[in-house]
N, C-alpha and C positions, 0 to 999 in steps of 0.2 A: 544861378538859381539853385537851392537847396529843397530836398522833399523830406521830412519829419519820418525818422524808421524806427522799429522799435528793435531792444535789444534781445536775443533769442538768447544767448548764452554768453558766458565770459570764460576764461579761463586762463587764472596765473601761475605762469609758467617759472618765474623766480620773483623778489621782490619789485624789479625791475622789468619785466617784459611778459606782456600777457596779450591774449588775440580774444576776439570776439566776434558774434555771428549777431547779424542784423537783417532783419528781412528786407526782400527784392525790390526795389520801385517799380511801380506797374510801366512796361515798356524800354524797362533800364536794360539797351544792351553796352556793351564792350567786349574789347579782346583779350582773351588769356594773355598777362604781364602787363597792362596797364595802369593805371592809378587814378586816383579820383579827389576832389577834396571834402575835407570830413571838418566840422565842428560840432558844438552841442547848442542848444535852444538858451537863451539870453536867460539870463539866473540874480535876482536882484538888482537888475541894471545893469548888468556886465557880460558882456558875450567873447570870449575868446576868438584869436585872429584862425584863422581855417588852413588847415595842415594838408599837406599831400602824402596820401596813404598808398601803397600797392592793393589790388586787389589777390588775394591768397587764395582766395574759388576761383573753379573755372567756369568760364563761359559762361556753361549749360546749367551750372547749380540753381537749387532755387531762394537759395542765402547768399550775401556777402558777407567773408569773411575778410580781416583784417588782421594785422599782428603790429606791434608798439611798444614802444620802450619808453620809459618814464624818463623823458627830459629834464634836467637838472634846473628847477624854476620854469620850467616850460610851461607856458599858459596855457596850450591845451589838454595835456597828458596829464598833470598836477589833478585836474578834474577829471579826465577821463579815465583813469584808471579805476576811477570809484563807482563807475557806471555796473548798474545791476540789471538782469532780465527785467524787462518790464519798461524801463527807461528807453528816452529817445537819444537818437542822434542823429544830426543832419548829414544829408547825402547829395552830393555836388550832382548836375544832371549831366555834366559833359568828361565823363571817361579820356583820357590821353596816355602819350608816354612811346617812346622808341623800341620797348622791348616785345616785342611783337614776331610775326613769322616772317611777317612780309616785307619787315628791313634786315631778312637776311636774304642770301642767294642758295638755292636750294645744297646740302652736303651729306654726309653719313654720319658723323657726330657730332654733338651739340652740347658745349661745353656751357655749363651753367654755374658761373662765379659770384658766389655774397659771403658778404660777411655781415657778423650778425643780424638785424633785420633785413640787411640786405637778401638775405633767403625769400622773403615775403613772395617778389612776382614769382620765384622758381616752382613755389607750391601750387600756383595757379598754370601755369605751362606744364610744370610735370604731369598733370592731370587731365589733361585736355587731351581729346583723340587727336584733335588737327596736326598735335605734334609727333606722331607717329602715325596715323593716317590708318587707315580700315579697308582696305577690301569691297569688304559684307557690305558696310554704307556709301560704296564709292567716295572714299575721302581717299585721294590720294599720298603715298608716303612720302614724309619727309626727311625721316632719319631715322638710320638703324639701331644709332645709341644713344642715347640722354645720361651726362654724367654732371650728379649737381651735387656743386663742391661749396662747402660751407665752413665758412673761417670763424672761431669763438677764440674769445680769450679762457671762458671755463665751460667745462664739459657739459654742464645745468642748463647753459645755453643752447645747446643743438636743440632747439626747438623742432616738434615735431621729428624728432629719432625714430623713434619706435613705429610710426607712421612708414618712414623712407625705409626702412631694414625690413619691417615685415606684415603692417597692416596694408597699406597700400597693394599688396599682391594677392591678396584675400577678395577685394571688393568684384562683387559684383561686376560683371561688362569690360570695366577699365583692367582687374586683376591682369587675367589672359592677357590683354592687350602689352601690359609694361613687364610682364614676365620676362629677364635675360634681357632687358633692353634700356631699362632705368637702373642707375647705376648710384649710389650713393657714398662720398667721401665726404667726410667730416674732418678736421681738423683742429686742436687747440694748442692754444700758446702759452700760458701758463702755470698748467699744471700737468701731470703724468698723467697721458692718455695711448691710446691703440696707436694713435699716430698725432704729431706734435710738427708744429711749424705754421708759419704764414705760407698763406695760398700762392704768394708772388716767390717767396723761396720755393716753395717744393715746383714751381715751375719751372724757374730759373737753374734747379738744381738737376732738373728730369727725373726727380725723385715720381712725380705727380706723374709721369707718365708710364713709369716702373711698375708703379702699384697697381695701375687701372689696365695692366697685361700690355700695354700698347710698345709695339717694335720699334721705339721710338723715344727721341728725348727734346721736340718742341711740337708745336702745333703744323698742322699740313695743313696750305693754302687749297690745298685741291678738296682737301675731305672733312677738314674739321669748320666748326661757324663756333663761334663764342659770344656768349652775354655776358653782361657786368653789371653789378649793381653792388657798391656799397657805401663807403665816405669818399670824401673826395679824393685824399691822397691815395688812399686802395685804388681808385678807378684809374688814375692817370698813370699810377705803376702799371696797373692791368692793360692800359693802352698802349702804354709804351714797350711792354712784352708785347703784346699783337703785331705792333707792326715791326718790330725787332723780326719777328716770324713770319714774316711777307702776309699780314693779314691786312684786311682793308676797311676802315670803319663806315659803319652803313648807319643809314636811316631810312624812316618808311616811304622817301620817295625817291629813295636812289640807296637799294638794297645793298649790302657789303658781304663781308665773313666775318666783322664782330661789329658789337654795336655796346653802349654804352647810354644808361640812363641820366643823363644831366639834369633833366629839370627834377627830375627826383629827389636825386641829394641837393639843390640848390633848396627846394622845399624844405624836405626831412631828412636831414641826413642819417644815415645810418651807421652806427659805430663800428669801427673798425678793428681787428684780431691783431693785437701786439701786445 
Protein backbone atom coordinates (compact mmCIF):
# COMPACT_ATOMS: atom_id res chain seq x y z
CA UNK A 1 0.00 0.00 0.00
CA UNK A 2 1.42 3.33 -1.12
CA UNK A 3 0.07 7.03 0.32
CA UNK A 4 0.41 10.00 -2.50
CA UNK A 5 3.40 12.80 -0.65
CA UNK A 6 4.25 15.82 -2.02
CA UNK A 7 7.64 16.90 -2.77
CA UNK A 8 9.12 19.75 -0.20
CA UNK A 9 12.36 20.30 -1.82
CA UNK A 10 15.00 18.52 -4.13
CA UNK A 11 18.54 19.09 -4.23
CA UNK A 12 21.29 18.04 -6.86
CA UNK A 13 24.16 17.20 -5.52
CA UNK A 14 26.16 16.19 -8.93
CA UNK A 15 24.61 15.22 -12.26
CA UNK A 16 24.16 11.79 -10.80
CA UNK A 17 22.92 11.93 -7.07
CA UNK A 18 20.43 14.22 -5.63
CA UNK A 19 18.19 13.73 -2.26
CA UNK A 20 14.77 15.14 -1.48
CA UNK A 21 12.28 15.90 1.26
CA UNK A 22 8.71 14.80 0.98
CA UNK A 23 6.32 15.21 3.65
CA UNK A 24 5.23 12.75 6.66
CA UNK A 25 2.29 10.32 6.20
CA UNK A 26 -0.07 10.89 8.91
CA UNK A 27 0.85 8.02 11.49
CA UNK A 28 3.99 6.94 9.31
CA UNK A 29 6.46 5.63 12.09
CA UNK A 30 9.83 3.82 11.57
CA UNK A 31 13.28 3.32 13.00
CA UNK A 32 16.25 5.43 12.45
CA UNK A 33 18.31 3.24 9.35
CA UNK A 34 15.39 1.60 7.79
CA UNK A 35 14.05 1.84 4.37
CA UNK A 36 10.90 1.92 2.62
CA UNK A 37 9.59 1.61 -0.83
CA UNK A 38 9.23 4.63 -3.18
CA UNK A 39 7.66 5.10 -6.73
CA UNK A 40 5.88 7.82 -8.60
CA UNK A 41 1.96 8.18 -9.60
CA UNK A 42 1.22 6.19 -13.02
CA UNK A 43 2.04 8.88 -16.01
CA UNK A 44 0.43 8.12 -19.50
CA UNK A 45 -0.19 4.53 -18.68
CA UNK A 46 3.02 3.73 -17.34
CA UNK A 47 4.08 3.49 -13.77
CA UNK A 48 7.53 2.45 -12.78
CA UNK A 49 8.52 -0.87 -10.67
CA UNK A 50 8.89 0.53 -6.77
CA UNK A 51 12.47 0.85 -5.44
CA UNK A 52 13.77 0.50 -2.05
CA UNK A 53 14.99 3.70 -0.50
CA UNK A 54 16.87 4.31 2.93
CA UNK A 55 15.28 6.73 5.01
CA UNK A 56 17.99 9.78 5.62
CA UNK A 57 15.65 11.68 8.58
CA UNK A 58 15.49 10.64 11.67
CA UNK A 59 12.71 9.20 13.41
CA UNK A 60 11.30 12.22 15.01
CA UNK A 61 11.59 14.62 11.91
CA UNK A 62 8.67 15.95 10.46
CA UNK A 63 9.99 15.16 6.66
CA UNK A 64 11.24 12.21 4.74
CA UNK A 65 14.28 12.61 3.45
CA UNK A 66 15.88 10.49 0.78
CA UNK A 67 19.15 10.42 -1.25
CA UNK A 68 19.44 8.61 -5.13
CA UNK A 69 21.59 8.10 -7.65
CA UNK A 70 20.58 8.14 -11.32
CA UNK A 71 20.49 4.58 -12.45
CA UNK A 72 21.85 3.97 -15.79
CA UNK A 73 18.18 3.26 -17.75
CA UNK A 74 16.69 2.75 -14.41
CA UNK A 75 12.97 3.16 -14.64
CA UNK A 76 12.54 4.79 -11.69
CA UNK A 77 15.35 7.50 -11.11
CA UNK A 78 15.35 8.19 -15.12
CA UNK A 79 11.91 10.05 -13.85
CA UNK A 80 12.59 10.72 -10.54
CA UNK A 81 15.22 12.82 -10.80
CA UNK A 82 13.04 15.23 -12.56
CA UNK A 83 10.73 15.54 -9.66
CA UNK A 84 10.11 19.29 -8.58
CA UNK A 85 8.53 20.73 -5.12
CA UNK A 86 5.04 20.56 -5.66
CA UNK A 87 5.11 16.99 -7.38
CA UNK A 88 4.05 13.74 -5.74
CA UNK A 89 5.61 10.64 -4.95
CA UNK A 90 4.43 7.51 -3.56
CA UNK A 91 5.36 6.24 0.05
CA UNK A 92 5.36 2.46 0.77
CA UNK A 93 3.29 2.08 4.39
CA UNK A 94 5.57 -0.65 5.86
CA UNK A 95 9.08 0.75 6.77
CA UNK A 96 11.93 -2.41 7.21
CA UNK A 97 15.55 -3.25 6.96
CA UNK A 98 18.30 -4.75 9.70
CA UNK A 99 20.12 -1.60 10.23
CA UNK A 100 18.68 -0.68 13.28
CA UNK A 101 19.78 -0.57 17.26
CA UNK A 102 18.29 -3.37 18.36
CA UNK A 103 20.17 -5.97 15.81
CA UNK A 104 23.19 -4.84 17.58
CA UNK A 105 24.35 -5.79 21.21
CA UNK A 106 24.87 -2.90 23.18
CA UNK A 107 29.23 -1.41 22.88
CA UNK A 108 31.12 2.09 23.03
CA UNK A 109 31.70 2.45 19.26
CA UNK A 110 29.75 2.25 16.43
CA UNK A 111 31.29 1.88 13.21
CA UNK A 112 29.24 3.22 10.29
CA UNK A 113 30.45 1.91 6.78
CA UNK A 114 28.82 3.23 3.09
CA UNK A 115 29.73 3.81 0.16
CA UNK A 116 28.34 6.12 -1.93
CA UNK A 117 24.63 6.07 -1.37
CA UNK A 118 25.36 3.77 0.85
CA UNK A 119 25.67 6.80 3.45
CA UNK A 120 21.88 7.27 3.18
CA UNK A 121 20.60 5.09 6.60
CA UNK A 122 24.02 6.61 8.36
CA UNK A 123 22.33 10.27 8.02
CA UNK A 124 19.33 8.95 9.65
CA UNK A 125 21.11 7.19 12.84
CA UNK A 126 23.75 9.76 13.03
CA UNK A 127 20.96 12.04 14.10
CA UNK A 128 18.82 10.24 16.25
CA UNK A 129 19.22 10.74 20.16
CA UNK A 130 18.59 6.84 20.69
CA UNK A 131 21.99 6.43 19.27
CA UNK A 132 23.76 8.15 21.88
CA UNK A 133 20.96 8.17 24.39
CA UNK A 134 20.07 11.48 26.78
CA UNK A 135 20.20 11.64 30.43
CA UNK A 136 17.62 14.71 30.53
CA UNK A 137 14.97 12.28 28.55
CA UNK A 138 15.88 9.19 30.17
CA UNK A 139 16.94 7.52 26.84
CA UNK A 140 19.53 5.44 27.87
CA UNK A 141 23.24 5.40 26.30
CA UNK A 142 24.32 3.49 23.83
CA UNK A 143 27.69 4.56 22.58
CA UNK A 144 30.27 6.75 23.39
CA UNK A 145 31.44 7.28 19.66
CA UNK A 146 29.75 7.17 16.33
CA UNK A 147 32.40 7.03 13.45
CA UNK A 148 30.59 7.22 9.85
CA UNK A 149 32.85 6.24 7.28
CA UNK A 150 32.08 7.06 3.85
CA UNK A 151 33.69 5.62 0.56
CA UNK A 152 33.36 7.89 -3.01
CA UNK A 153 35.08 7.37 -5.99
CA UNK A 154 35.23 11.53 -6.34
CA UNK A 155 35.34 14.04 -3.75
CA UNK A 156 31.65 15.74 -5.27
CA UNK A 157 30.31 12.88 -3.97
CA UNK A 158 30.54 13.09 -0.10
CA UNK A 159 27.26 14.15 0.10
CA UNK A 160 26.18 15.99 2.88
CA UNK A 161 30.22 17.00 3.97
CA UNK A 162 29.82 20.20 5.15
CA UNK A 163 26.63 18.95 7.24
CA UNK A 164 28.96 15.84 9.09
CA UNK A 165 32.30 18.51 9.61
CA UNK A 166 30.31 21.44 10.85
CA UNK A 167 26.55 22.13 10.42
CA UNK A 168 25.49 19.12 12.30
CA UNK A 169 27.18 20.51 15.60
CA UNK A 170 25.47 23.81 15.35
CA UNK A 171 21.72 22.46 15.39
CA UNK A 172 19.74 22.99 18.00
CA UNK A 173 19.12 19.96 20.95
CA UNK A 174 21.07 17.32 18.77
CA UNK A 175 24.41 19.95 18.46
CA UNK A 176 25.32 19.44 22.25
CA UNK A 177 24.28 15.97 22.10
CA UNK A 178 27.05 14.75 19.03
CA UNK A 179 29.74 17.28 20.17
CA UNK A 180 33.34 14.88 20.52
CA UNK A 181 31.25 11.98 19.86
CA UNK A 182 30.18 11.94 15.94
CA UNK A 183 33.14 11.46 14.17
CA UNK A 184 33.42 11.72 10.46
CA UNK A 185 35.78 9.96 7.82
CA UNK A 186 35.41 10.36 4.16
CA UNK A 187 37.39 8.75 1.94
CA UNK A 188 38.10 8.78 -2.06
CA UNK A 189 39.42 6.66 -4.62
CA UNK A 190 40.09 8.43 -7.57
CA UNK A 191 41.22 11.47 -7.23
CA UNK A 192 43.83 13.63 -4.71
CA UNK A 193 42.09 14.04 -1.53
CA UNK A 194 42.75 14.56 2.53
CA UNK A 195 42.66 11.02 2.51
CA UNK A 196 42.40 8.42 -0.44
CA UNK A 197 41.59 4.54 -0.38
CA UNK A 198 38.90 2.02 -0.15
CA UNK A 199 37.21 1.70 3.16
CA UNK A 200 38.11 -2.35 3.16
CA UNK A 201 41.90 -1.19 2.52
CA UNK A 202 42.27 1.30 5.09
CA UNK A 203 40.80 -1.45 7.34
CA UNK A 204 42.70 -4.01 6.47
CA UNK A 205 45.72 -1.90 6.49
CA UNK A 206 44.88 -0.25 10.13
CA UNK A 207 45.49 2.87 8.41
CA UNK A 208 41.45 3.54 9.40
CA UNK A 209 42.13 2.93 12.95
CA UNK A 210 45.41 5.17 12.97
CA UNK A 211 43.50 8.20 11.94
CA UNK A 212 40.53 7.94 14.10
CA UNK A 213 43.34 7.98 17.26
CA UNK A 214 42.19 4.49 18.12
CA UNK A 215 45.31 2.00 20.12
CA UNK A 216 44.64 -0.24 17.73
CA UNK A 217 44.81 -1.93 14.31
CA UNK A 218 41.24 -3.99 13.93
CA UNK A 219 38.00 -3.89 15.31
CA UNK A 220 37.31 -5.09 19.33
CA UNK A 221 34.64 -7.76 19.76
CA UNK A 222 34.17 -6.26 23.26
CA UNK A 223 33.71 -2.58 22.38
CA UNK A 224 33.31 -1.90 18.77
CA UNK A 225 29.42 -2.86 16.77
CA UNK A 226 29.58 -2.12 12.97
CA UNK A 227 26.96 -1.29 10.23
CA UNK A 228 27.35 -1.88 6.55
CA UNK A 229 25.57 -0.62 3.79
CA UNK A 230 26.82 -0.45 0.24
CA UNK A 231 27.05 -2.81 -3.20
CA UNK A 232 27.28 -6.01 -2.79
CA UNK A 233 30.79 -6.84 -3.18
CA UNK A 234 31.74 -3.83 -0.58
CA UNK A 235 29.26 -5.62 1.83
CA UNK A 236 30.60 -9.15 1.85
CA UNK A 237 34.37 -7.72 1.96
CA UNK A 238 33.02 -5.73 4.86
CA UNK A 239 31.65 -9.10 6.22
CA UNK A 240 34.32 -10.97 5.88
CA UNK A 241 36.71 -8.32 7.75
CA UNK A 242 34.17 -8.58 10.62
CA UNK A 243 34.25 -11.81 11.23
CA UNK A 244 38.13 -12.00 10.36
CA UNK A 245 37.79 -9.72 13.70
CA UNK A 246 35.84 -12.13 15.93
CA UNK A 247 32.78 -9.94 15.13
CA UNK A 248 29.33 -11.59 14.97
CA UNK A 249 26.61 -10.79 12.47
CA UNK A 250 23.39 -9.84 13.91
CA UNK A 251 19.93 -9.21 12.96
CA UNK A 252 16.83 -7.68 14.77
CA UNK A 253 15.91 -10.93 16.38
CA UNK A 254 19.04 -12.14 17.35
CA UNK A 255 21.20 -9.04 18.01
CA UNK A 256 25.27 -9.42 17.01
CA UNK A 257 28.38 -6.84 16.73
CA UNK A 258 27.83 -6.11 12.90
CA UNK A 259 25.17 -6.29 10.87
CA UNK A 260 24.56 -5.92 7.25
CA UNK A 261 21.69 -4.62 5.06
CA UNK A 262 20.89 -7.31 2.25
CA UNK A 263 17.53 -6.61 1.31
CA UNK A 264 18.77 -3.14 0.52
CA UNK A 265 21.30 -3.80 -2.01
CA UNK A 266 19.29 -6.70 -3.34
CA UNK A 267 16.61 -3.56 -3.96
CA UNK A 268 18.94 -0.70 -4.79
CA UNK A 269 22.11 -1.26 -4.93
CA UNK A 270 24.38 1.32 -4.04
CA UNK A 271 27.63 2.09 -5.90
CA UNK A 272 30.61 1.06 -4.75
CA UNK A 273 34.33 3.49 -4.15
CA UNK A 274 36.89 1.91 -6.64
Amino acid sequence: MFTSQEVLGVRHWTPDLFSFALTRPAGFKFQSGQFVMLNLPERDGHQPKPRAYSITSPDYAEELEFLSIVAPDGQLTTHLQHIQPGDHVLVGSKPTGSLVHSALTPGRNLFLFGTGTGIAPWLSIARDIHTYGDEDLGIERKFDHVYLCHGVRHACELVYRDYLERDIFAEEGLGPLVQGRLHYYPSVTREAFVRNGRLTDLITSGQLFRDLGLDRTQFDPESDRVMICGSVPVNHAMKDICVAHGLREGATHRPGTFVVERAFVDHSPAPAAN
